[in-house]
N, C-alpha and C positions, 0 to 999 in steps of 0.2 A: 504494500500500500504506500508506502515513503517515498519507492522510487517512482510513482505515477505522480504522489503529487510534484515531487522534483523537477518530473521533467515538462508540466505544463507550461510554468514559466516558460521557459526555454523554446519550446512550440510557438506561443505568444510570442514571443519575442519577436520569434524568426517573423511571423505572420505578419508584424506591424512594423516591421523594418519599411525604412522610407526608400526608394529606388530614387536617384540620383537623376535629374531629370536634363537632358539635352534638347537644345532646341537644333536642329537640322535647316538653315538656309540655304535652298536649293531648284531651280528651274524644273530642274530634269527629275520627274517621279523616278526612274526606273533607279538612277542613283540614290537619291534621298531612301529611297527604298529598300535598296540595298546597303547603304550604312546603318539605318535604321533597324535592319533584323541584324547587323552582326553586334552594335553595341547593346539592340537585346537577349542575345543570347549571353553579352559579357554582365547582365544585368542592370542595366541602363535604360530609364523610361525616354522615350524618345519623342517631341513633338515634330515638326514639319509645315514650312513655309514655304511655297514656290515664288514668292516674291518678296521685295523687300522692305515692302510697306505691311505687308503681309508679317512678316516673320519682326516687326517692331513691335505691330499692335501683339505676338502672342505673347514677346518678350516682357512684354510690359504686362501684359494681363498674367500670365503663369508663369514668373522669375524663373527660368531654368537657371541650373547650376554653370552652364556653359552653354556657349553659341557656336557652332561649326559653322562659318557663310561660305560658301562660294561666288568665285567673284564673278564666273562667265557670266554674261547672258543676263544678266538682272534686267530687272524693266526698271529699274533706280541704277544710280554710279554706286558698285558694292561699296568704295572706299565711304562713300555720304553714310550708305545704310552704319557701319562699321563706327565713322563720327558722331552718329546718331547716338548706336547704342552706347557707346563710351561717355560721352555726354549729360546723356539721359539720367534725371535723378532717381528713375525708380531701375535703370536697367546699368548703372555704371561701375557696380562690381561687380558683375559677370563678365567673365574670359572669352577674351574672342578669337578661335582658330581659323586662319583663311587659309580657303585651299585657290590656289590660282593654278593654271596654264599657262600663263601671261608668260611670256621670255623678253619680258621688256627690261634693261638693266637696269631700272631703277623701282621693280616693285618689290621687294620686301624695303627697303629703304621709305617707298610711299603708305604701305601696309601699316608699317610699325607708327609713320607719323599720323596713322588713322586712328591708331591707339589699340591695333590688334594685339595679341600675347604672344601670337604664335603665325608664323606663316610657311605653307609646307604647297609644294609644287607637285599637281597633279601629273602622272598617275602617280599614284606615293604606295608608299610599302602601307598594310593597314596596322601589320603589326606595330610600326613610327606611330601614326596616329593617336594607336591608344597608349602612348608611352606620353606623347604632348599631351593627350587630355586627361592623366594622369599627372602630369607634372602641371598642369593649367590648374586643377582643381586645389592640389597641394598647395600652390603661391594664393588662391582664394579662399586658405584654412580648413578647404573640403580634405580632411583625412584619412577617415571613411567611405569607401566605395567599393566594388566590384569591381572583375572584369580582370581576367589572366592574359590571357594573345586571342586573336582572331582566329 
């Protein structure tokens, strides 16, 4: 009997642990998509914005713990969306990882003056990725969280 009530706590616990929540800024469902089931398999709630007017209003209404944007394609200038979030007094400790394509010599340079945290050049290893949004959560005093490799 001792050791059942032991371990309901422990049950409980696990149940109401809070999942670390990402917001995904991204054009393209089929990617958004697909990072979004590998960071939740790493256990990671994951939300998702195909825009970047889009992905402020979610930032602001559900404070993820971090932002991943991508800079392609945005129907905004990602670097604005990126000044925004930095700026912003309800959205401006949260970590911003930007994934670019760009081979322009001067974007991690323009990135970082946008106030990103992190700037990683698409196609990227994913295993990297979750070592930045690992080390992005750590410098935002997130200590606690999930997620081994991809």
């Amino acid at each position: 009997m001792s050791v059942d009530i032991l371990e309901r706590p422990q049950v409980a616990q696990v149940a109401t642990r809070q999942r670390v929540k990402i917001l995904i800024i991204d054009d393209d469902a089929a990617q958004a998509g697909q990072l979004a089931r590998r960071l939740g398999r790493q256990g990671f709630a994951t939300l998702w914005a195909e825009s970047g007017e889009a992905g402020l209003a979610i930032a602001r209404s559900e404070r993820p713990k971090l932002v991943i944007l991508d800079l392609r394609a945005l129907d905004d200038d990602g670097l604005a969306v990126c000044e925004q979030l930095v700026d912003g007094p309800a959205t401006c400790g949260i970590p911003v990882i930007i994934l670019s394509a760009t081979d322009h010599p001067d974007a991690v340079r323009r990135c970082r003056a946008a106030g990103c945290h992190f700037f990683l050049c698409t196609p990227y290893d994913p295993n990297v990725l979750l070592l930045i949004i690992r080390q992005a959560l750590a410098d935002s005093g997130i200590s606690s969280y999930p997620g081994q490799a991809f």
